[in-house]
C-alpha positions in Angstrom: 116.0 84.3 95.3 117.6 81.6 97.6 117.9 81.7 101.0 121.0 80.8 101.9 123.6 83.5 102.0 119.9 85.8 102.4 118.9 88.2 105.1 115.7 88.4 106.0 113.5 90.9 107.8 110.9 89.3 109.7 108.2 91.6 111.8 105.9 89.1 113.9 104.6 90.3 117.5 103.8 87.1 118.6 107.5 85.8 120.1 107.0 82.5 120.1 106.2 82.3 116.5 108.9 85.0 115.1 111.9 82.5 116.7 110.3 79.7 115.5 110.4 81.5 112.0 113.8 82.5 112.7 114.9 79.0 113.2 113.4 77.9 110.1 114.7 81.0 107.7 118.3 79.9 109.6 118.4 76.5 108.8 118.1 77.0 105.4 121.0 79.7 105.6 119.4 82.7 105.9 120.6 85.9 108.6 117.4 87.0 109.8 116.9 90.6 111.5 113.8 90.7 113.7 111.3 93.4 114.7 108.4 92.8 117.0 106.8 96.7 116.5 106.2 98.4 113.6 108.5 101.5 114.0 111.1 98.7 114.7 111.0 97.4 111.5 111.0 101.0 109.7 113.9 101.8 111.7 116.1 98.3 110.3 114.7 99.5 106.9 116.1 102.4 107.1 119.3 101.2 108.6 120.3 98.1 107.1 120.2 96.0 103.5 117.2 92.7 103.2 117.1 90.7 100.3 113.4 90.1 101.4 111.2 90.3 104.3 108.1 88.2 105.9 105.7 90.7 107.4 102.8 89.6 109.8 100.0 91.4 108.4 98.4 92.6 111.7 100.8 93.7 114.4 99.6 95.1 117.7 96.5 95.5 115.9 97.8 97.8 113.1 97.5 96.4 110.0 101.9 96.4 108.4 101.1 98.1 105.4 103.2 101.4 105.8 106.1 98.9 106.0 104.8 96.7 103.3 104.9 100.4 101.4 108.2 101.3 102.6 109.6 97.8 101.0 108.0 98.1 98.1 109.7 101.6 97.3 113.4 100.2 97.9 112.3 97.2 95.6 112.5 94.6 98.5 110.7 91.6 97.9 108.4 90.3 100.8 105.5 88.2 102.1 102.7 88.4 103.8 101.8 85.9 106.9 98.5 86.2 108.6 96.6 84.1 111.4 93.6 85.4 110.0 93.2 83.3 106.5 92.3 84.0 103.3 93.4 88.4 103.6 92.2 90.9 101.1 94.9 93.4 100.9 94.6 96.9 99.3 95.5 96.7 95.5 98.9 98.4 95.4 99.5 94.6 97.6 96.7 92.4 96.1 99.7 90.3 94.1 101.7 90.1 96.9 102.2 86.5 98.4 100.5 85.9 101.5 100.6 82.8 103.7 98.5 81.6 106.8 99.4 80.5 109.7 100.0 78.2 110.8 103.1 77.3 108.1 105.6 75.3 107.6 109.5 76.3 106.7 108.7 74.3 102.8 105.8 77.3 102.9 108.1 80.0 103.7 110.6 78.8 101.3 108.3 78.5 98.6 106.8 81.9 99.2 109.9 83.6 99.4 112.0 81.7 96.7 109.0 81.6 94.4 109.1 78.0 93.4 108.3 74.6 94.9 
């Protein structure tokens, strides 16, 4: 998958660091729809067509993994991104991509696109 001409779903709380994703998932041509809350992000599922989605793993202290579940049965591709390392995630997610924060846009891009 490349990004340009992609949307994106990208659930981050933390502000500062969603639009500074944003920017970097939009210079590389991608339309990016944004949820800071869980139910947020179920609710654009629901709603609207990704190609793929980034999803903070933790958010508001709730680990994303309904969404993560939610994507995975509509067959959108995502990634995880976590401030907290090295994650274990349960084994319907253990082959999932996960990147730490702090990343950079050649991260994301690899993550997402699936090749350096």
């Amino acid at each position: 998958m490349t990004l340009s001409g992609a949307t994106v779903l990208i659930l981050e709380d933390e502000p500062i660091i969603g639009l500074a994703l944003e920017d970097m998932l939009s210079r590389h041509g991608a339309s990016v729809l944004f949820a800071s809350q869980m139910e947020e992000a179920i609710d654009l599922i629901e709603r609207e067509r990704f190609d793929s989605a980034i999803l903070d793993v933790n958010v508001h202290g709730v680990l994303s993994y309904p969404v993560a579940a939610l994507l995975a049965d509509r067959n959108v591709p995502f990634i995880f991104a976590t401030g907290y390392g090295d994650r274990s995630h349960p084994p319907e997610f253990a082959a999932v991509p996960t990147i730490a924060k702090p990343y950079s846009a050649e991260d994301i891009r690899i993550a997402l696109e699936g090749r350096p």
